[in-house]
N, C-alpha and C positions, 0 to 999 in steps of 0.2 A: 613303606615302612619307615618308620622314625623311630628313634630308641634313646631316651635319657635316663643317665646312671650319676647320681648324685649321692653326696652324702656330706655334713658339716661339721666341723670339728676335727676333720683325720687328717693327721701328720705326723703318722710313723706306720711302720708296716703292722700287718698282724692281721685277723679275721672282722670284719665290721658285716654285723646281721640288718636286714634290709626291717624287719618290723613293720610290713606296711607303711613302707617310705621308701623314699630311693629310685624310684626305678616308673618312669613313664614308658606308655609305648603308644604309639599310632597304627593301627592296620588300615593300607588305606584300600584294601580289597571288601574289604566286609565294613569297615568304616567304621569299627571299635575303636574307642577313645578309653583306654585304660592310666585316668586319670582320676577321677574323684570316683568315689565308691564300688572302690575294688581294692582284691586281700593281695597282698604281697608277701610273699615267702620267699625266701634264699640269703646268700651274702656273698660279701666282695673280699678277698683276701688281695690286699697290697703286699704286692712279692719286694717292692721299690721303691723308694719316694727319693728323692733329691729335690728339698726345697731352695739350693742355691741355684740350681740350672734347670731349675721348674721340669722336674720330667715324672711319671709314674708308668707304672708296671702293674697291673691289674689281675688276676682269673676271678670269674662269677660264674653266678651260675642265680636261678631265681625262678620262682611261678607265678604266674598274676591267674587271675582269675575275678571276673565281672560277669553278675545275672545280664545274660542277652549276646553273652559273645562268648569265642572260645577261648577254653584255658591256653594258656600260651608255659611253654616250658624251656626255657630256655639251662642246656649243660654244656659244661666245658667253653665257655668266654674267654676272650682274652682281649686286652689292649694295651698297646704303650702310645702312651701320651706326651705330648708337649702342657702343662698347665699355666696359669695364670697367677 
């Protein structure tokens, strides 16, 4: 399983909505590539940002869903990061 959570432009806290963007995934049992033509639904709430000591504070939560694979549902996320 591989899991990319992106988003451009955010630097401050608050809810950021995923709009069929944001969010890759890899299954590599079943071998769905949920990257080009498939729906994405959910969002990212930044609880944290500290842009001088590069660090964030994340919960998501989000659905993907692609013709040929399964929906995948991802609740209750979380991560704190070191960023760039």
């Amino acid at each position: 399983m591989e899991l990319r959570i992106g988003l451009t432009g955010v630097n401050k806290t608050g809810t950021y909505t995923f709009d069929n963007n944001g969010v890759i995934y890899y299954d590599s049992k079943s071998r769905c590539y949920y990257y080009e033509d498939r729906i994405v639904s959910g969002s990212l709430n930044i609880t944290k940002i500290d842009l001088v000591n590069h660090f964030i504070s994340c919960t998501f939560e989000f659905k993907l869903d692609k013709q040929g694979c399964q929906s995948i549902n991802a609740t209750e996320g979380r991560f704190d990061l070191k960023i760039q």
